[in-house]
C-alpha positions as CSV (number, residue, x, y, z in Angstrom):
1,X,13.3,19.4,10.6
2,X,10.8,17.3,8.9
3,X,8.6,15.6,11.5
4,X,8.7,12.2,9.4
5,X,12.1,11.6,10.4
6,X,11.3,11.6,14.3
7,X,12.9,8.7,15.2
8,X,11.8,7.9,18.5
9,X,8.5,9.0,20.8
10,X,11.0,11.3,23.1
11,X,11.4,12.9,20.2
12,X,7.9,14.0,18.9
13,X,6.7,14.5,22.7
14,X,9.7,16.9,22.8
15,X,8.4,18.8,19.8
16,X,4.8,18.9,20.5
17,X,5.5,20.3,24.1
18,X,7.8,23.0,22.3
19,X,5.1,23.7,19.8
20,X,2.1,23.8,22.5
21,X,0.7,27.7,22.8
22,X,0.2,26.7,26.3
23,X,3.2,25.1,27.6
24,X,4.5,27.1,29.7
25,X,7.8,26.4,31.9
26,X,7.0,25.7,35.2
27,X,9.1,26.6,38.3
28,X,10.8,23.7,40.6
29,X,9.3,23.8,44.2
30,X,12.6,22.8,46.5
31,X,12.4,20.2,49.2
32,X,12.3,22.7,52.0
33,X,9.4,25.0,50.6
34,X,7.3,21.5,50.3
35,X,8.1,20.3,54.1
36,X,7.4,24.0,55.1
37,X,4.4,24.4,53.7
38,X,3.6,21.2,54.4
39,X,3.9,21.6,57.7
40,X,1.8,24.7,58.0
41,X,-0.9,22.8,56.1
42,X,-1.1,20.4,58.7
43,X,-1.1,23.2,61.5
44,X,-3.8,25.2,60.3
45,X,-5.4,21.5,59.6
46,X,-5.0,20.7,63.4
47,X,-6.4,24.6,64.6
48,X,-9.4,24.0,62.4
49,X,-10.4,20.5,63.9
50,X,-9.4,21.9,67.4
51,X,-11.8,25.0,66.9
52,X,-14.6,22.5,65.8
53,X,-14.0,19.9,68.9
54,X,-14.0,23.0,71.3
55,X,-17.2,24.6,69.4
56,X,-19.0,21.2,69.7
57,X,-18.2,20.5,73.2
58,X,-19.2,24.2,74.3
59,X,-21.7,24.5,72.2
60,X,-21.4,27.6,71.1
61,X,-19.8,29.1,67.7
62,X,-17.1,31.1,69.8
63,X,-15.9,28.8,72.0
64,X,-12.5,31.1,73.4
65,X,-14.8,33.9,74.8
66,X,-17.4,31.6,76.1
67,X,-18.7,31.8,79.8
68,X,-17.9,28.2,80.2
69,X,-14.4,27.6,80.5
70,X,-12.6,24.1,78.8
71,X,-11.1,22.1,81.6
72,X,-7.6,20.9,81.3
73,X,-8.4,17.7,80.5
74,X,-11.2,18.7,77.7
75,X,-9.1,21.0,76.2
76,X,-6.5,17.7,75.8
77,X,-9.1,15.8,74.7
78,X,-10.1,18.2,72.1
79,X,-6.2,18.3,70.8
80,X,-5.7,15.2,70.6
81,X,-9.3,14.5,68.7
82,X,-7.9,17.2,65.9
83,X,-4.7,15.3,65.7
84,X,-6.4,11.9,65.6
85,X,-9.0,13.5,62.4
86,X,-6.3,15.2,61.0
87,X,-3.8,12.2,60.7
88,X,-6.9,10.2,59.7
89,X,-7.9,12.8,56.5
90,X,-3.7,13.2,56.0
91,X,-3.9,9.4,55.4
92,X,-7.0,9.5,53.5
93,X,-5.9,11.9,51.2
94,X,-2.2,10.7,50.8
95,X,-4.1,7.1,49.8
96,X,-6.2,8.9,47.3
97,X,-3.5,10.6,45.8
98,X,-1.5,7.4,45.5
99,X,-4.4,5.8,44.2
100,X,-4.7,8.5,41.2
101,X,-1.2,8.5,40.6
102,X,-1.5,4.4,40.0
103,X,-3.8,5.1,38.0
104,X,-1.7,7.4,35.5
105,X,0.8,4.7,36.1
106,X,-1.3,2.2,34.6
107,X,-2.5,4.3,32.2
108,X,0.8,5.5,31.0
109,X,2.2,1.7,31.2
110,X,-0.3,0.2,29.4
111,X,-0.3,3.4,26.5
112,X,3.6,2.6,26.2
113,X,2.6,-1.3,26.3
114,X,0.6,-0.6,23.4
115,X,3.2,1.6,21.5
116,X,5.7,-1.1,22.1
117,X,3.5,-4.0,20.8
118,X,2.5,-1.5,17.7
119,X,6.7,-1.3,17.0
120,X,6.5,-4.6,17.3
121,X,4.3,-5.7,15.2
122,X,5.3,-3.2,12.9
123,X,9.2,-4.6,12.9
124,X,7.7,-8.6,12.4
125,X,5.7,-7.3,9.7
126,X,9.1,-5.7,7.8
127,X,11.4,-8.6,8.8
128,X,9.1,-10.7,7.0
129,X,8.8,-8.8,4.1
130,X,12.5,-8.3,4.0
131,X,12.9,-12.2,4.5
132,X,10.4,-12.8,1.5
133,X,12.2,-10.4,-0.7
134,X,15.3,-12.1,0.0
135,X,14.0,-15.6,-0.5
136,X,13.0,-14.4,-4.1
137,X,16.2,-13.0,-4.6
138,X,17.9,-16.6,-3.7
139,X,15.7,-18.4,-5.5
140,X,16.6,-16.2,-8.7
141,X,20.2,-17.1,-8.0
142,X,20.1,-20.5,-7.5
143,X,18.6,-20.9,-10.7
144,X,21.4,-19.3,-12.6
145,X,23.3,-20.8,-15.1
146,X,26.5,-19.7,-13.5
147,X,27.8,-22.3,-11.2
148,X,29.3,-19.2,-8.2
149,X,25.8,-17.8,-8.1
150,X,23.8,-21.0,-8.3
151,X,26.4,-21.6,-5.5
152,X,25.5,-18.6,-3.5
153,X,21.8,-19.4,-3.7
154,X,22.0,-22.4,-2.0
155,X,24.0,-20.7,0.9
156,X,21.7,-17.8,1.4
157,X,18.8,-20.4,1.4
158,X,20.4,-22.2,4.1
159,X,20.7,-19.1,6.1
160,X,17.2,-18.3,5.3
161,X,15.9,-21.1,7.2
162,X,17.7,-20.4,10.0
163,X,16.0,-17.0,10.1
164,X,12.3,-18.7,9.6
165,X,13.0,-20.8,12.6
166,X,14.4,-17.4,14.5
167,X,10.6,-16.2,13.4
168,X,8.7,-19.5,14.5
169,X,7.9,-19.7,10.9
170,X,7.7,-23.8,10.2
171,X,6.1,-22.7,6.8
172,X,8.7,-20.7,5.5
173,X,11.0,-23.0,6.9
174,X,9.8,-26.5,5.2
175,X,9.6,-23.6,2.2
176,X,13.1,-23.3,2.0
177,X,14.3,-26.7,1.9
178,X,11.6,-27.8,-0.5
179,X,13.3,-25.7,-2.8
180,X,16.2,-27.0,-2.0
181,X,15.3,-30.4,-2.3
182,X,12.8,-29.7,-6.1
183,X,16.3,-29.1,-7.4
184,X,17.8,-31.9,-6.2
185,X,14.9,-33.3,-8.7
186,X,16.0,-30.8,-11.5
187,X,19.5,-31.7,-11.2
188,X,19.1,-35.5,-12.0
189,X,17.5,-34.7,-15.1
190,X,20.3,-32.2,-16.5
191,X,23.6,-33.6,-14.7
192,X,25.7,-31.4,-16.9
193,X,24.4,-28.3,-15.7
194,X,23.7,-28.9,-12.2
195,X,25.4,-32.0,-10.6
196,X,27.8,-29.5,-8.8
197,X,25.1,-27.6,-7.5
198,X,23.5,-30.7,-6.3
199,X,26.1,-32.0,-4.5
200,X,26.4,-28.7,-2.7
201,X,22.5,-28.6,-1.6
202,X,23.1,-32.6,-0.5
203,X,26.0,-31.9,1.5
204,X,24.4,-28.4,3.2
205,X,20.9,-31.2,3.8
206,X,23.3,-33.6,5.7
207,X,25.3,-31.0,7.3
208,X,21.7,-29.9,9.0
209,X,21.2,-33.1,10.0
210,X,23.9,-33.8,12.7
211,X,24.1,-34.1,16.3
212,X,25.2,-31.4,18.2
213,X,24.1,-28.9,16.0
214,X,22.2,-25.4,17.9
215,X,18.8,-26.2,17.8
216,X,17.8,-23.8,14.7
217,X,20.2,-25.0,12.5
218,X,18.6,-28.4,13.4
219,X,16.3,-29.4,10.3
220,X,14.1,-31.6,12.1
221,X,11.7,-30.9,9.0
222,X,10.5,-33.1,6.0
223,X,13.3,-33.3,4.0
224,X,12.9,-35.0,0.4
225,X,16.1,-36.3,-1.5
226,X,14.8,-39.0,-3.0
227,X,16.9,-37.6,-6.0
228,X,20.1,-37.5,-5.5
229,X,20.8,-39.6,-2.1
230,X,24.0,-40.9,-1.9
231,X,25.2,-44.5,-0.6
232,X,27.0,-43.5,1.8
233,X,25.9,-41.4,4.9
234,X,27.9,-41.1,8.2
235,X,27.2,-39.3,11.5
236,X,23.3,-38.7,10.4
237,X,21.5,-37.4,13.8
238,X,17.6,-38.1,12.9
239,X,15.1,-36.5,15.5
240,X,11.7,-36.1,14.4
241,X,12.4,-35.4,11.2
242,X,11.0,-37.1,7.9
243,X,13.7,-38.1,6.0
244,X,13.3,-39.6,2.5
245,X,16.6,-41.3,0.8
246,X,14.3,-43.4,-1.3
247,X,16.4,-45.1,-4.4
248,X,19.6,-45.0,-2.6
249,X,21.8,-46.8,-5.1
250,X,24.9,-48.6,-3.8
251,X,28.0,-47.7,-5.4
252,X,30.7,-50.2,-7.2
253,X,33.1,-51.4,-5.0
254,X,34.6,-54.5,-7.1
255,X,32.9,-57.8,-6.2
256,X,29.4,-56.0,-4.8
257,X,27.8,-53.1,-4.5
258,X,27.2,-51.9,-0.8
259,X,26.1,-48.4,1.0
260,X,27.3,-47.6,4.5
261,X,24.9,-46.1,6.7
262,X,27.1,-45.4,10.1
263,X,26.9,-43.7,13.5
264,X,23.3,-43.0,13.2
265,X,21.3,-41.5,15.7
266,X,17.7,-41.9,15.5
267,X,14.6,-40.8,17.9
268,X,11.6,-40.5,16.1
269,X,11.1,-39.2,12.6
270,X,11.1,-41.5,9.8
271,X,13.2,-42.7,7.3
272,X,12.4,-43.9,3.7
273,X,14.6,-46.6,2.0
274,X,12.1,-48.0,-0.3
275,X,12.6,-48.5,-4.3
276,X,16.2,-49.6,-3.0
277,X,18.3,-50.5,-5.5
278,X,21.2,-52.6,-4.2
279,X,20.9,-55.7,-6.7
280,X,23.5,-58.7,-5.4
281,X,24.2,-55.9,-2.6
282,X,23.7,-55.1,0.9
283,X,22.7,-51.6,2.3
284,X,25.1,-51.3,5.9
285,X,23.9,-49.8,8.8
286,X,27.0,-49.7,11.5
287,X,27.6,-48.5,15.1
288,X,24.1,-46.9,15.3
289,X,21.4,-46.4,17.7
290,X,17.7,-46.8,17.1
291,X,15.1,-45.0,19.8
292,X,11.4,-44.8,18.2
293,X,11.6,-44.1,14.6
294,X,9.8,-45.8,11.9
295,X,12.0,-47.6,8.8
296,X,10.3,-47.7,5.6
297,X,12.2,-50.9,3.2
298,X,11.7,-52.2,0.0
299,X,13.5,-52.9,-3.0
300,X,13.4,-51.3,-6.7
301,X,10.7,-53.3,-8.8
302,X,13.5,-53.5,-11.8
303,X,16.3,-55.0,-9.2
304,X,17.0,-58.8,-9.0
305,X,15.2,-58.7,-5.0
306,X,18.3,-60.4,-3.8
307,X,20.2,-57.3,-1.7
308,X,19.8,-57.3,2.3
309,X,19.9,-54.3,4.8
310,X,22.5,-55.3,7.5
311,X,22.4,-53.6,11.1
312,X,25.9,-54.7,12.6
313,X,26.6,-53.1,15.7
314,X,23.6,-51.3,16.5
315,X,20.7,-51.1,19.6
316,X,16.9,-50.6,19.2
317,X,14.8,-49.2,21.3
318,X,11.0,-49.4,19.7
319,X,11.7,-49.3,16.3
320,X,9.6,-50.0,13.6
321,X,9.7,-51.7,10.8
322,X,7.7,-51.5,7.5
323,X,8.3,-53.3,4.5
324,X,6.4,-51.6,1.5
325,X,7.1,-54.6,-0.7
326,X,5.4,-57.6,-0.3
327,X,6.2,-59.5,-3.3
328,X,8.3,-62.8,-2.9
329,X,11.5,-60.5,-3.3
330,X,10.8,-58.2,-0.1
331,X,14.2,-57.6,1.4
332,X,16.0,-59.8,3.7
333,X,17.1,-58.1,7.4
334,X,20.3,-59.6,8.6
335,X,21.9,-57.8,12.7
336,X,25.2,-58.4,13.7
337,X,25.9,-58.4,17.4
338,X,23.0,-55.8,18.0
339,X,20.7,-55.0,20.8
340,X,17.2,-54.9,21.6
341,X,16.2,-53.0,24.7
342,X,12.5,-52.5,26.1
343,X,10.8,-55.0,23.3
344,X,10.0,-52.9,21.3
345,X,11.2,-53.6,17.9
346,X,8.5,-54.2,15.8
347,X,7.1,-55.0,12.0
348,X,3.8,-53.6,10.4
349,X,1.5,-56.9,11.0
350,X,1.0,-57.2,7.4
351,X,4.3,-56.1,5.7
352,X,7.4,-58.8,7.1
353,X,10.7,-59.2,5.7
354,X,11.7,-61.9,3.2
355,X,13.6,-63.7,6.1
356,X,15.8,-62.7,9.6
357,X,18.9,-63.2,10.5
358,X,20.3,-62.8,14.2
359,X,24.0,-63.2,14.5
360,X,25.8,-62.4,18.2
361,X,22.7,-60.7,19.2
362,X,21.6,-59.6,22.6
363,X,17.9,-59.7,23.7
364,X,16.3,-58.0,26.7
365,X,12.9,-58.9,26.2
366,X,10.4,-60.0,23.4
367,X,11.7,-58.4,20.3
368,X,8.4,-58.4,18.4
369,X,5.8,-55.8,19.7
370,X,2.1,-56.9,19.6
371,X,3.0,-60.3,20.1
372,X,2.8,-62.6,23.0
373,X,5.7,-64.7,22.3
374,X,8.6,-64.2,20.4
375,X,8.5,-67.6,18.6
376,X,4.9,-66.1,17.2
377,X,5.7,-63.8,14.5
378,X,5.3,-65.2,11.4
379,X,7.8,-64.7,9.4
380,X,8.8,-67.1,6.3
381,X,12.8,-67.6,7.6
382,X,14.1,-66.6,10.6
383,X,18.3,-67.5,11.5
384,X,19.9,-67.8,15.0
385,X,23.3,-68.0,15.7
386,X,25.1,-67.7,19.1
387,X,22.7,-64.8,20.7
388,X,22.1,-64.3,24.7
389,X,18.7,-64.0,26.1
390,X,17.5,-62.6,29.3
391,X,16.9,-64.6,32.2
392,X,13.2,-66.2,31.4
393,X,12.8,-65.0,27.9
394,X,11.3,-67.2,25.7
395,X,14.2,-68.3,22.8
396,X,14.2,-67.8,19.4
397,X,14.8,-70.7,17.4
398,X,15.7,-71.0,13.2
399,X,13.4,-72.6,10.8
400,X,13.6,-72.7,7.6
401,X,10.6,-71.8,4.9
402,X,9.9,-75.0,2.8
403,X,10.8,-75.1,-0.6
404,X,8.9,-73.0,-3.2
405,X,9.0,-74.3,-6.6
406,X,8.2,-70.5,-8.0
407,X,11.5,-69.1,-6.4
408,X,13.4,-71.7,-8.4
């Protein structure tokens, strides 16, 4: 047998005993011959002590054949003396033993602690490799020209960053899906060729990115689809990741364009929705729910400026608000019997909305974060139509922006 192919350490301990000049077999004691001898160990222990106590108190080297004879009560003494020292060195010796064999116990732990951790290390080291080799081999095939391999790319890059997360590897992992999301890029440029694939890699994205998902197939990471975001995007479960839809177009439906946005879930993260491009259009967010979170707005610079983003439906719990664009066309805001909890819904202080629009709305407390009242924030036209407001909070009230010549 070739001693490369020793699988395990049983096995090469095993050989090297068999192949050691000196091991020899050695032959079991049984219970009984240890207790016996033992006990005689402890007898002739006990007659040694007693022989030293009965020297001692004679004084003399022979104490049974000396003049002076032991009285009953020395002789007692003298027994129970060698019984005393000899339990005391029995327990002195039993502690050292048990103290050496600790020792080798430690030893021997921490030498197959080691071993472990070297397997270890040694097994990390080749799942990584074999995860890198496979990631090369993925990438090769979702570059193919042929639409089931391209296909089959995608899929095993999917599974890929599951096994990074499995790893702890957020590198890797943000690795994967930037691949993903670069050919999201390619594919707008050469629609022919890759549309199909595209829509695959969007679908897998959005599939990653809903509630109730285990938590590695949960892609709370920065995900890019600037490229090919579609209008419409249901069920979306956003928690701390960086998702960028930027350019979302809306899509024809006869008298306007519109996108629907609905049951969202957001705590944290980010989303981009700048370089919209909804035209006469409004972007829809429906039946969603808005914990933390930052929303990034503004409209494409080649767009007429006149779309809105409506909220209808949905509650905000310190959300904030940037608008990028803050030209005369920055998009309007229009919520539909919403909610704001915990006043925290907030704009950058120097990026506000075209104008606001509160219809059926609910208020807990001041809306605007950073400012004292609610009636404070600037902002150049603000609507308010039959909304509820907590016991003492200070009401909003519509105003209109005076007329500008320029918008004309």
């Amino acid at each position: 047998m070739n001693r490369s192919t020793f699988e395990t350490t049983e096995d090469a301990m095993y050989w090297k005993r068999r192949e050691s000049p000196t091991a020899a077999p050695k032959e079991k004691v049984s219970l009984w011959g240890l207790v016996l001898l033992g006990f005689l160990a402890s007898l002739a222990l006990i007659s040694a002590l007693s022989y030293v106590f009965a020297a001692y108190t004679t004084q003399s080297l022979t104490p049974l054949g000396h003049q002076q004879t032991l009285t009953a009560d020395q002789q007692a003494g003298i027994l129970r003396n060698a019984v005393t020292a000899a339990a005391a060195l029995g327990v002195g010796v039993t502690l050292l033993l048990t103290y050496r064999r600790q020792r080798a116990t430690e030893e021997n732990l921490s030498i197959t602690n080691s071993l472990l951790e070297l397997q270890q290390r040694q097994h990390d080291t080749q799942v990584v490799s074999d995860l890198r080799d496979r990631y090369s081999l993925a990438a090769e095939q979702l570059g193919s020209k042929k639409l089931p391999l391209a296909i089959a790319g995608v899929h095993s890059i999917e599974s890929l960053t599951d096994e990074w997360w499995a790893q702890r590897n957020e590198v890797e992992r943000q690795n994967c899906v930037s691949l993903l999301t670069e050919f999201l890029r390619l594919a707008k440029k050469d629609r022919d060729n890759l549309s199909d694939v595209g829509s695959v890699i969007t679908a897998t994205i959005l599939g990653r990115l809903k509630a109730g998902l285990a938590e590695g197939r949960y892609w709370g990471l920065h995900i890019n689809m600037a490229y090919q975001a579609p209008s419409n995007i249901p069920d979306l479960y956003v928690n701390g990741a960086q998702l960028d839809l930027r350019g979302v177009r809306a899509e024809d439906r006869g008298d306007y364009d519109i996108g629907f946005m609905t049951r969202w879930y957001m705590a944290a993260g980010s989303v981009d929705l700048t370089d919209l491009q909804l035209d006469m259009g409004n972007l829809l967010f429906q039946d969603s729910v808005f914990h933390g979170g930052t929303i990034r707005y503004s409209v494409d610079e080649n767009g007429s400026g006149h779309g809105r983003i409506d909220f209808s439906r949905c509650t905000f719990s310190g959300t904030t608000f940037e608008n990028l664009e803050q030209s005369r066309d920055a998009v309007s805001l229009t919520f539909k019997d919403c909610r704001f909890e915990d006043g925290s819904f907030s704009f950058a202080t120097y990026q506000r909305p075209k104008s606001l629009s509160f219809m059926n709305c609910t208020f807990d407390k001041n809306i605007f974060a950073g400012s004292k009242e609610m009636s404070g924030f600037d902002v150049t036209e603000l609507l308010i139509h039959n909304c509820e407001f907590a016991d003492g909070l200070q009401k909003l009230e519509s105003r209109r922006a005076p007329e500008d010549p320029e918008r004309n």
